[in-house]
Biopython code that builds the backbone (N, CA, C, O; Angstrom):
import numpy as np
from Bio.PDB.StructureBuilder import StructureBuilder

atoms = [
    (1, "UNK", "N", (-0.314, 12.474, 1.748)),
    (1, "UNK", "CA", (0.693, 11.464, 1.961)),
    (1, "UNK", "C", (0.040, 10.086, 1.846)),
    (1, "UNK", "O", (-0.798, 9.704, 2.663)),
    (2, "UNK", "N", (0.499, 9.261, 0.679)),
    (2, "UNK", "CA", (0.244, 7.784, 0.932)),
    (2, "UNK", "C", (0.014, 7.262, 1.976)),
    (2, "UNK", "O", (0.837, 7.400, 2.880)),
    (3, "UNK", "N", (-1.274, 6.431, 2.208)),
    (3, "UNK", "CA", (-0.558, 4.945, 3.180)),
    (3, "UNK", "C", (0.041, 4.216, 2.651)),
    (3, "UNK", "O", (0.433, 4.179, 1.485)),
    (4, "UNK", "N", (0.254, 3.099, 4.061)),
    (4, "UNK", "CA", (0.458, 1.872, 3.200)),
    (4, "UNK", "C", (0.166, 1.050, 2.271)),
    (4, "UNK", "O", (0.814, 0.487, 1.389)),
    (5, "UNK", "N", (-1.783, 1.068, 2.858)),
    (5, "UNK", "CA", (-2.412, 0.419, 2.583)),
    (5, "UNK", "C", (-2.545, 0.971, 0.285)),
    (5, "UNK", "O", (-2.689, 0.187, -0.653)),
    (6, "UNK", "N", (-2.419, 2.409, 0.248)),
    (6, "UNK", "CA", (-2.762, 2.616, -1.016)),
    (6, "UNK", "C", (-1.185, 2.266, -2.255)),
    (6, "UNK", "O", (-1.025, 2.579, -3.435)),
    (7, "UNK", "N", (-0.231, 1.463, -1.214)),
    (7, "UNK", "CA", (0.997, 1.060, -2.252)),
    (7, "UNK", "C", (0.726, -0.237, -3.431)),
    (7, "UNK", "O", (0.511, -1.433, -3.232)),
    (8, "UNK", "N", (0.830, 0.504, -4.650)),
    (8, "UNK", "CA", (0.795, -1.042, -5.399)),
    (8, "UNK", "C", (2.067, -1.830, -5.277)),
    (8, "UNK", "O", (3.009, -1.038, -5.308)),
    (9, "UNK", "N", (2.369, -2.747, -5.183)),
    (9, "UNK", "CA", (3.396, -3.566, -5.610)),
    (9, "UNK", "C", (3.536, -4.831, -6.507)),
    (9, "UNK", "O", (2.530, -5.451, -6.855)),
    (10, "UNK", "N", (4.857, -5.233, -6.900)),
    (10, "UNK", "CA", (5.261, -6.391, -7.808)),
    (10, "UNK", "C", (4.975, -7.607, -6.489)),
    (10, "UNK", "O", (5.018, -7.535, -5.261)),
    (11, "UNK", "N", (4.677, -8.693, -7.457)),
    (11, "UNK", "CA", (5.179, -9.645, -6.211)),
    (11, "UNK", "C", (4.568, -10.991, -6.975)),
    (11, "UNK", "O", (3.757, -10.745, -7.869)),
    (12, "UNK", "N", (4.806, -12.075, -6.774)),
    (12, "UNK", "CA", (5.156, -13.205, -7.722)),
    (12, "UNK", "C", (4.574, -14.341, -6.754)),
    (12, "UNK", "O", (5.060, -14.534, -5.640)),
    (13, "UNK", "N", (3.450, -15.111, -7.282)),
    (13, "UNK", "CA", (2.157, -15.940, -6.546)),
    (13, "UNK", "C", (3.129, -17.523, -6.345)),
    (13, "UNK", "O", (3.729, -18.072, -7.269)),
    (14, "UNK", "N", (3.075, -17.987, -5.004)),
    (14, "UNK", "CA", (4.088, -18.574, -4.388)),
    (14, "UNK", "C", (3.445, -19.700, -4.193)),
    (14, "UNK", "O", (4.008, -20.776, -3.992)),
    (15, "UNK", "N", (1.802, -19.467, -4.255)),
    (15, "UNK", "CA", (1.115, -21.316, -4.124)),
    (15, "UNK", "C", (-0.653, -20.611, -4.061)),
    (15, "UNK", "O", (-1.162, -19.515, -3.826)),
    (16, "UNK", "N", (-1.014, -21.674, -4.340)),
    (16, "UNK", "CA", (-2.716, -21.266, -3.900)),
    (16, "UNK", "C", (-3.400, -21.732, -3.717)),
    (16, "UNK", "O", (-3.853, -22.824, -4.058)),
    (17, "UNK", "N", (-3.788, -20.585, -2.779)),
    (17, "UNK", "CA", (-4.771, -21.461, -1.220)),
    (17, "UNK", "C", (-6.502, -21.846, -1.247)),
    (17, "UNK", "O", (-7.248, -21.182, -1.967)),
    (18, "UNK", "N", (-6.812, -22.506, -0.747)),
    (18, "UNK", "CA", (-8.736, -22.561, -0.884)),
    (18, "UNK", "C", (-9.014, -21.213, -0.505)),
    (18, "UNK", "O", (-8.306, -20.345, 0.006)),
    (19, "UNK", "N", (-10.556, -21.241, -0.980)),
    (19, "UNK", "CA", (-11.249, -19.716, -0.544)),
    (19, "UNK", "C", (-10.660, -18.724, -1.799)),
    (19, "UNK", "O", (-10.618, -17.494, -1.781)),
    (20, "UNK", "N", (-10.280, -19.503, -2.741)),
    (20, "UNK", "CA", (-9.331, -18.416, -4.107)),
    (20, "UNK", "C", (-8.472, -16.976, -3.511)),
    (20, "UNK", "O", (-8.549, -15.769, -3.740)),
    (21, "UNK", "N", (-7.734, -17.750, -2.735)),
    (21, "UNK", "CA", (-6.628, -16.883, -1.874)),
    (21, "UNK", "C", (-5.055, -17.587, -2.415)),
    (21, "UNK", "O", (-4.815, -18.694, -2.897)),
    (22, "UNK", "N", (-4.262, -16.563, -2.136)),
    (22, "UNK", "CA", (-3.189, -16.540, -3.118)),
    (22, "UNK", "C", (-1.524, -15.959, -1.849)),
    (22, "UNK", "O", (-1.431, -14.815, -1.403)),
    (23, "UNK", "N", (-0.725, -16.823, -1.626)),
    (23, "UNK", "CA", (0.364, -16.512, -1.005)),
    (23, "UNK", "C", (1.242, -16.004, -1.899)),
    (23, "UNK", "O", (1.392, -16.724, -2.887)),
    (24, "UNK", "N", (1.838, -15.059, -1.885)),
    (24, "UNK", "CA", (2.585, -13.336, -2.415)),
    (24, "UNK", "C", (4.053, -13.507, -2.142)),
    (24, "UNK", "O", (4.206, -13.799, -0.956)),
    (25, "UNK", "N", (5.303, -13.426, -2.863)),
    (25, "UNK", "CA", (6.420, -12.864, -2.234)),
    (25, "UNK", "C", (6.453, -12.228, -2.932)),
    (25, "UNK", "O", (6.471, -12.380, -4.153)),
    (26, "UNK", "N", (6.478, -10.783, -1.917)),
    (26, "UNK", "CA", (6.754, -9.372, -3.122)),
    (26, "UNK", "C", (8.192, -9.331, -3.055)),
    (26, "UNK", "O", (8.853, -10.138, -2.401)),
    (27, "UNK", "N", (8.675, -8.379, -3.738)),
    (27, "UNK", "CA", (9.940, -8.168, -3.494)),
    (27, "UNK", "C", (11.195, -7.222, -3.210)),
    (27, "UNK", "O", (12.149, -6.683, -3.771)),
    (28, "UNK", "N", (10.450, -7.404, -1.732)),
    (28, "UNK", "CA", (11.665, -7.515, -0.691)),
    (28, "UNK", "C", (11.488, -8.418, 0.458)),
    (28, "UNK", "O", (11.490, -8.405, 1.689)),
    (29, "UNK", "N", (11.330, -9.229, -0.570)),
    (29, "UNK", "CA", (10.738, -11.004, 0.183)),
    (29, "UNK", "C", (9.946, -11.001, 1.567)),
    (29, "UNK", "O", (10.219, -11.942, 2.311)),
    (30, "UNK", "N", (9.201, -10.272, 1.924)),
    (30, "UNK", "CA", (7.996, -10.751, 2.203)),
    (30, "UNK", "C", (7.230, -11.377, 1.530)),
    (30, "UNK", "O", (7.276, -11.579, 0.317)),
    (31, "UNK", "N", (6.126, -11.882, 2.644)),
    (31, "UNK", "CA", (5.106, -12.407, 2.357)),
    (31, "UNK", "C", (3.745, -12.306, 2.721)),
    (31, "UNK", "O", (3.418, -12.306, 3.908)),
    (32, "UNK", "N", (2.819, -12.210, 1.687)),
    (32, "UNK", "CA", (1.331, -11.786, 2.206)),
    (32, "UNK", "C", (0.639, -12.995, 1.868)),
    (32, "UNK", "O", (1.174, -14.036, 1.486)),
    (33, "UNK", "N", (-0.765, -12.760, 2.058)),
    (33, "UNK", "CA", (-2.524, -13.012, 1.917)),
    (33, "UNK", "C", (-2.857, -12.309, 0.841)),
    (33, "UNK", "O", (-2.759, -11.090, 0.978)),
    (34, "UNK", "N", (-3.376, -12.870, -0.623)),
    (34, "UNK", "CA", (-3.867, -12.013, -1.069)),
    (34, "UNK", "C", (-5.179, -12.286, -2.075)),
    (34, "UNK", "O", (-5.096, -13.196, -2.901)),
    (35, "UNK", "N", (-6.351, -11.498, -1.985)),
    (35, "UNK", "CA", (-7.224, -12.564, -3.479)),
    (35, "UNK", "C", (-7.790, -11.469, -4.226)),
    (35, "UNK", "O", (-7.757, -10.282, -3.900)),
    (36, "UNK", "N", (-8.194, -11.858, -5.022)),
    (36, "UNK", "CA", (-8.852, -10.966, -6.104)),
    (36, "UNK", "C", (-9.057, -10.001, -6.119)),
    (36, "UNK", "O", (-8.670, -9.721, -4.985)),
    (37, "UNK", "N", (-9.464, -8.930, -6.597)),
    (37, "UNK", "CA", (-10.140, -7.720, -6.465)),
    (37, "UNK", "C", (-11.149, -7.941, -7.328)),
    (37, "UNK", "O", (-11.235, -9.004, -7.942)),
    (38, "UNK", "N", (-11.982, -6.994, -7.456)),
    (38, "UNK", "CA", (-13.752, -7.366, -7.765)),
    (38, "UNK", "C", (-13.481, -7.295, -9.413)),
    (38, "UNK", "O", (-14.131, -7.830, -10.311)),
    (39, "UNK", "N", (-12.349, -6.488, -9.494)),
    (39, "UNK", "CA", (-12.340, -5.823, -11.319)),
    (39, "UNK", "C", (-11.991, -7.440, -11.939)),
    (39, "UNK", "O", (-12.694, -8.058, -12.738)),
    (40, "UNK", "N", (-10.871, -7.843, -11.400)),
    (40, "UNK", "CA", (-10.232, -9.204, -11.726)),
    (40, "UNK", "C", (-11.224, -10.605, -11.759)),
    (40, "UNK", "O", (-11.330, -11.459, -12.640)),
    (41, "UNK", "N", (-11.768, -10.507, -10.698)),
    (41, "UNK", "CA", (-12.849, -11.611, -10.707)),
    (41, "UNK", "C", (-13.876, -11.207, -11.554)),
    (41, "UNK", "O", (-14.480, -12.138, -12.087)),
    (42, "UNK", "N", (-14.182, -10.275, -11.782)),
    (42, "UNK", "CA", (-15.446, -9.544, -13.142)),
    (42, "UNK", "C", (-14.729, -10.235, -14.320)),
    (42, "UNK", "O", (-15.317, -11.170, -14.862)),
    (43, "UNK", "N", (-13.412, -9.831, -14.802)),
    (43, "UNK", "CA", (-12.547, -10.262, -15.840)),
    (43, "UNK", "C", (-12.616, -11.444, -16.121)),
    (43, "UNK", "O", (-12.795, -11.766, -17.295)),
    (44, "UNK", "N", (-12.483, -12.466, -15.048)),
    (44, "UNK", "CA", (-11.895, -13.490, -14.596)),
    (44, "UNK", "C", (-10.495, -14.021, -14.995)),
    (44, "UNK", "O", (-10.183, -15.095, -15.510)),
    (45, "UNK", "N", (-9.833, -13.094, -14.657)),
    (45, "UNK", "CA", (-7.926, -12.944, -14.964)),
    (45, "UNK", "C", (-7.609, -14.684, -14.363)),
    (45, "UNK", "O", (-8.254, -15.226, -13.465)),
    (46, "UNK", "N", (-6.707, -15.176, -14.969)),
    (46, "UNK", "CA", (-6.194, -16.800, -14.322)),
    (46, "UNK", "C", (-4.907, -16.225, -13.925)),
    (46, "UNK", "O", (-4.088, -15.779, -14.729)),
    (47, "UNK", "N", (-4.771, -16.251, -12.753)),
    (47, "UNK", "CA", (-3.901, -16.456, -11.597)),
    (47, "UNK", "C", (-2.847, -17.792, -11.443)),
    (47, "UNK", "O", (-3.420, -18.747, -10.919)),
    (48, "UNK", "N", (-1.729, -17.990, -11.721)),
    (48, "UNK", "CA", (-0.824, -19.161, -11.820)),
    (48, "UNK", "C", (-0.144, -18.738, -10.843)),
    (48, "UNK", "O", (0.059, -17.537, -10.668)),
    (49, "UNK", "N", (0.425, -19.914, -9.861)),
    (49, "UNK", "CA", (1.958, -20.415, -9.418)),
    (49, "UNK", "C", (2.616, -19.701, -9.744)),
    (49, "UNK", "O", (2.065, -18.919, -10.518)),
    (50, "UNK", "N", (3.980, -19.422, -9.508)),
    (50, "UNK", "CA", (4.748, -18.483, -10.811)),
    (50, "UNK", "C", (4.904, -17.364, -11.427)),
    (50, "UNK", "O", (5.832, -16.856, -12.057)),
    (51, "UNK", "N", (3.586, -16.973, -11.079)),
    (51, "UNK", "CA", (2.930, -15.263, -12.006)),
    (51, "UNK", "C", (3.354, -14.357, -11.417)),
    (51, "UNK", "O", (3.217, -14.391, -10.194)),
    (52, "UNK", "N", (4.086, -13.101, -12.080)),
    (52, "UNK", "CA", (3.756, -11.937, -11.435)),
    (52, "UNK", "C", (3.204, -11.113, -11.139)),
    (52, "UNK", "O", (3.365, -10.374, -12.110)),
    (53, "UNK", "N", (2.546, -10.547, -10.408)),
    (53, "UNK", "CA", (1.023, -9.831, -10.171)),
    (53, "UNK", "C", (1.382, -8.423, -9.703)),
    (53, "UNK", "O", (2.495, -8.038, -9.342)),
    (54, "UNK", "N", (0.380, -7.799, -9.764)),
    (54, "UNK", "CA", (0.639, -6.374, -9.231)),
    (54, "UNK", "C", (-0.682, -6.658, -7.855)),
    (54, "UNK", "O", (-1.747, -7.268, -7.943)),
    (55, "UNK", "N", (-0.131, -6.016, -6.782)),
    (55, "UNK", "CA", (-0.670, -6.615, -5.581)),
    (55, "UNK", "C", (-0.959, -4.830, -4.495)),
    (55, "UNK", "O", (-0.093, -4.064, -4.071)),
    (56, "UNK", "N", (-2.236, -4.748, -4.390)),
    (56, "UNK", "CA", (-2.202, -3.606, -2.878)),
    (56, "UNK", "C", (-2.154, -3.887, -1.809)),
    (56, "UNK", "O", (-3.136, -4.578, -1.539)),
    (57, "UNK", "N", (-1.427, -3.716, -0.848)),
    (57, "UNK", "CA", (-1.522, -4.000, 0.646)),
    (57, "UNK", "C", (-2.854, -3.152, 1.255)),
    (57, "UNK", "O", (-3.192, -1.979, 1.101)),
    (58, "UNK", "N", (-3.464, -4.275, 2.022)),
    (58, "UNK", "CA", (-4.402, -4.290, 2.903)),
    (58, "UNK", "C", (-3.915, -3.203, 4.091)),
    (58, "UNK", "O", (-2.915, -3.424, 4.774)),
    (59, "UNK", "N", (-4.810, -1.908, 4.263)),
    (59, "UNK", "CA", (-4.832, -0.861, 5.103)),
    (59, "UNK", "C", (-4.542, -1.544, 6.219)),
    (59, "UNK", "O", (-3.351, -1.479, 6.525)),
    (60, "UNK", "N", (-5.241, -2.190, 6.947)),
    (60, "UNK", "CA", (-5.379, -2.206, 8.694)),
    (60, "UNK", "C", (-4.796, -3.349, 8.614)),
    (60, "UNK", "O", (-4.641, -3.815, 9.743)),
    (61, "UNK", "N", (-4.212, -4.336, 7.407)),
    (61, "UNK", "CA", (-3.934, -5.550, 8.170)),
    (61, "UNK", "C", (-2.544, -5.811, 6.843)),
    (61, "UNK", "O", (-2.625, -6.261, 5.700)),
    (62, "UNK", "N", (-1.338, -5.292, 7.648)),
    (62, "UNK", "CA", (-0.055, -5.442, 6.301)),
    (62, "UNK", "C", (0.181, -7.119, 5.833)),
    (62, "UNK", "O", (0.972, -7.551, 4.995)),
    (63, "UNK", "N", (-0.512, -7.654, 6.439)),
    (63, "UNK", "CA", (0.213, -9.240, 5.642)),
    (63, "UNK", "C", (-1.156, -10.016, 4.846)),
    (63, "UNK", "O", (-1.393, -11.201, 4.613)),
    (64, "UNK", "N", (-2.000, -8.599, 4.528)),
    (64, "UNK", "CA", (-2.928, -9.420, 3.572)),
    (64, "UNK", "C", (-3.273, -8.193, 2.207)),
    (64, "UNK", "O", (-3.674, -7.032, 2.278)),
    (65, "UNK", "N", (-3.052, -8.724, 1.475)),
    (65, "UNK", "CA", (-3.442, -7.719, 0.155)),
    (65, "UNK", "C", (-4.641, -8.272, -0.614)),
    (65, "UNK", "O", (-5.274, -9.246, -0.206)),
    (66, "UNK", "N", (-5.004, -7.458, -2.018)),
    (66, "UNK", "CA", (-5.672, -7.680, -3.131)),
    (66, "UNK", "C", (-5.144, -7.727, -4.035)),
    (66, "UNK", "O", (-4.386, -6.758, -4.075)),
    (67, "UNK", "N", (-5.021, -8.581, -5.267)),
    (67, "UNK", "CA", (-4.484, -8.432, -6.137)),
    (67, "UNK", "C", (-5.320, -7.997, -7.435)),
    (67, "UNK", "O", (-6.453, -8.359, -7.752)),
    (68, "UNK", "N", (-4.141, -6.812, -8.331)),
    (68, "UNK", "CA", (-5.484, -6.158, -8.888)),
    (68, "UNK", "C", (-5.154, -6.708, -10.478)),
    (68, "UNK", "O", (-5.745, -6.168, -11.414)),
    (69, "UNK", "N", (-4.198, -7.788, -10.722)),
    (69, "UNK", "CA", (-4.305, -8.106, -11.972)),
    (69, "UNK", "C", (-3.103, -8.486, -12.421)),
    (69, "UNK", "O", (-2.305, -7.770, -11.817)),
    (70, "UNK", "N", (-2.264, -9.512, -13.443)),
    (70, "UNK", "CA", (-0.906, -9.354, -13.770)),
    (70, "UNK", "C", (0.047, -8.316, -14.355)),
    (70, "UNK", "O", (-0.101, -7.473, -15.239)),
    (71, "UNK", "N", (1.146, -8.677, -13.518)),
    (71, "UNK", "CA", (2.016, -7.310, -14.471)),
    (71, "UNK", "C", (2.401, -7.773, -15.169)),
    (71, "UNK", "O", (2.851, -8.915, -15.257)),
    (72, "UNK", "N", (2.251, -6.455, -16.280)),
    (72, "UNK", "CA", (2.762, -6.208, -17.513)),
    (72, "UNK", "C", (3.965, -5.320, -17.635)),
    (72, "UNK", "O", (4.424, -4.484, -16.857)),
    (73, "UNK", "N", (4.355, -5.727, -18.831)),
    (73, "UNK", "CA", (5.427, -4.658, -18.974)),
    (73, "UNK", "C", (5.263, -3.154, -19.309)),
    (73, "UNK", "O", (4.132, -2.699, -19.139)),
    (74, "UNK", "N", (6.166, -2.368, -19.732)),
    (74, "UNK", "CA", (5.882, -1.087, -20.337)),
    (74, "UNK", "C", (5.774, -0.911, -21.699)),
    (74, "UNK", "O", (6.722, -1.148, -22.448)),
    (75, "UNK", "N", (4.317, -0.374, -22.231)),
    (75, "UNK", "CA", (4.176, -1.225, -23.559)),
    (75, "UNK", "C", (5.194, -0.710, -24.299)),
    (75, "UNK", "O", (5.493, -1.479, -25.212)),
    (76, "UNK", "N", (5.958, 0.454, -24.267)),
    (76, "UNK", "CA", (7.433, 0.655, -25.213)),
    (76, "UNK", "C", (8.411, -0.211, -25.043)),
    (76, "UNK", "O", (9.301, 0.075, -25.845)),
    (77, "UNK", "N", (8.702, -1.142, -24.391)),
    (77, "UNK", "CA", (9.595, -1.866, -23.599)),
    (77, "UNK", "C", (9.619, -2.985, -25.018)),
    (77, "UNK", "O", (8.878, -3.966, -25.088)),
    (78, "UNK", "N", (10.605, -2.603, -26.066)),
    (78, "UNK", "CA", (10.858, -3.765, -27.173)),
    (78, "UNK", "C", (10.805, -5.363, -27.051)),
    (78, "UNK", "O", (10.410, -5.980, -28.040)),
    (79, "UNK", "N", (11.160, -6.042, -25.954)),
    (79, "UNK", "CA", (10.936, -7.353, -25.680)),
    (79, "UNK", "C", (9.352, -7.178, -25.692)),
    (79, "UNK", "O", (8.897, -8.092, -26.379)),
    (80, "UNK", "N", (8.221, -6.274, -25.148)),
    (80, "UNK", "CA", (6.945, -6.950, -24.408)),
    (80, "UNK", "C", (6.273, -5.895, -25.744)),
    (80, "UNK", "O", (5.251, -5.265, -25.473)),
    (81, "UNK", "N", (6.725, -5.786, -26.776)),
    (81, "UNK", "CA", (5.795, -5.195, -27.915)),
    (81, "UNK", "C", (6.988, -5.277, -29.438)),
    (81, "UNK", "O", (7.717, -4.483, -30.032)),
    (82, "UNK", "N", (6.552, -6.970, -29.570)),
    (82, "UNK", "CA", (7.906, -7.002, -30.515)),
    (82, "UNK", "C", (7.192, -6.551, -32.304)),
    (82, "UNK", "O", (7.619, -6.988, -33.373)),
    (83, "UNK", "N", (6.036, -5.578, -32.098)),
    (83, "UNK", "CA", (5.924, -4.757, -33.316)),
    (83, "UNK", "C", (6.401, -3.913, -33.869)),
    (83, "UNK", "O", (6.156, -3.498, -35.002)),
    (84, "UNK", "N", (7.745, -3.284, -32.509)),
    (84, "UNK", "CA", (8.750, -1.874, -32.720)),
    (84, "UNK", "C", (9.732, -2.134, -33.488)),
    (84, "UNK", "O", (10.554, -1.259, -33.757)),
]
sb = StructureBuilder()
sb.init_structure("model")
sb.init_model(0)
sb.init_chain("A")
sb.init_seg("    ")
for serial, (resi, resn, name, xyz) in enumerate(atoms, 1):
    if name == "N":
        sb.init_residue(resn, " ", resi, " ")
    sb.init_atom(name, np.array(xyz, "f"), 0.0, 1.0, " ", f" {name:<3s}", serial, name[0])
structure = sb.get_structure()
């Protein structure tokens, strides 16, 4: 059985904070804590205002996550692969 802590979610970067920390409304409008994950900062993915991200909630502490990178669409999804 899942935790919490192993749920990915959508959620759309609301402002950003020092310490390269990032305020979250996922959506079902909450709001978290969230920064990088090690893969992303290796990458060095740019993080915007605005963006939608795919985000894990933090095990022991629900109002802080990691974010593990932007979402994308489904690459069959004709708008987000207009080679079909």
């Amino acid at each position: 059985m899942p935790t919490q802590g192993d749920q990915v979610l959508g959620a759309t970067v609301l402002a950003e904070l020092p310490q390269r920390l990032f305020r979250l409304s996922l959506d079902d409008d909450t709001t978290l804590i969230a920064g990088l994950s090690t893969e992303a900062k290796r990458l060095g993915l740019p993080i915007h205002v605005g963006m939608r991200v795919t985000v894990r909630r933090a095990r022991l502490d629900p109002a802080r996550g990691t974010i593990l990178g932007p979402q994308t669409s489904h690459p069959l999804d004709p708008v987000s692969n207009p080679r079909q």
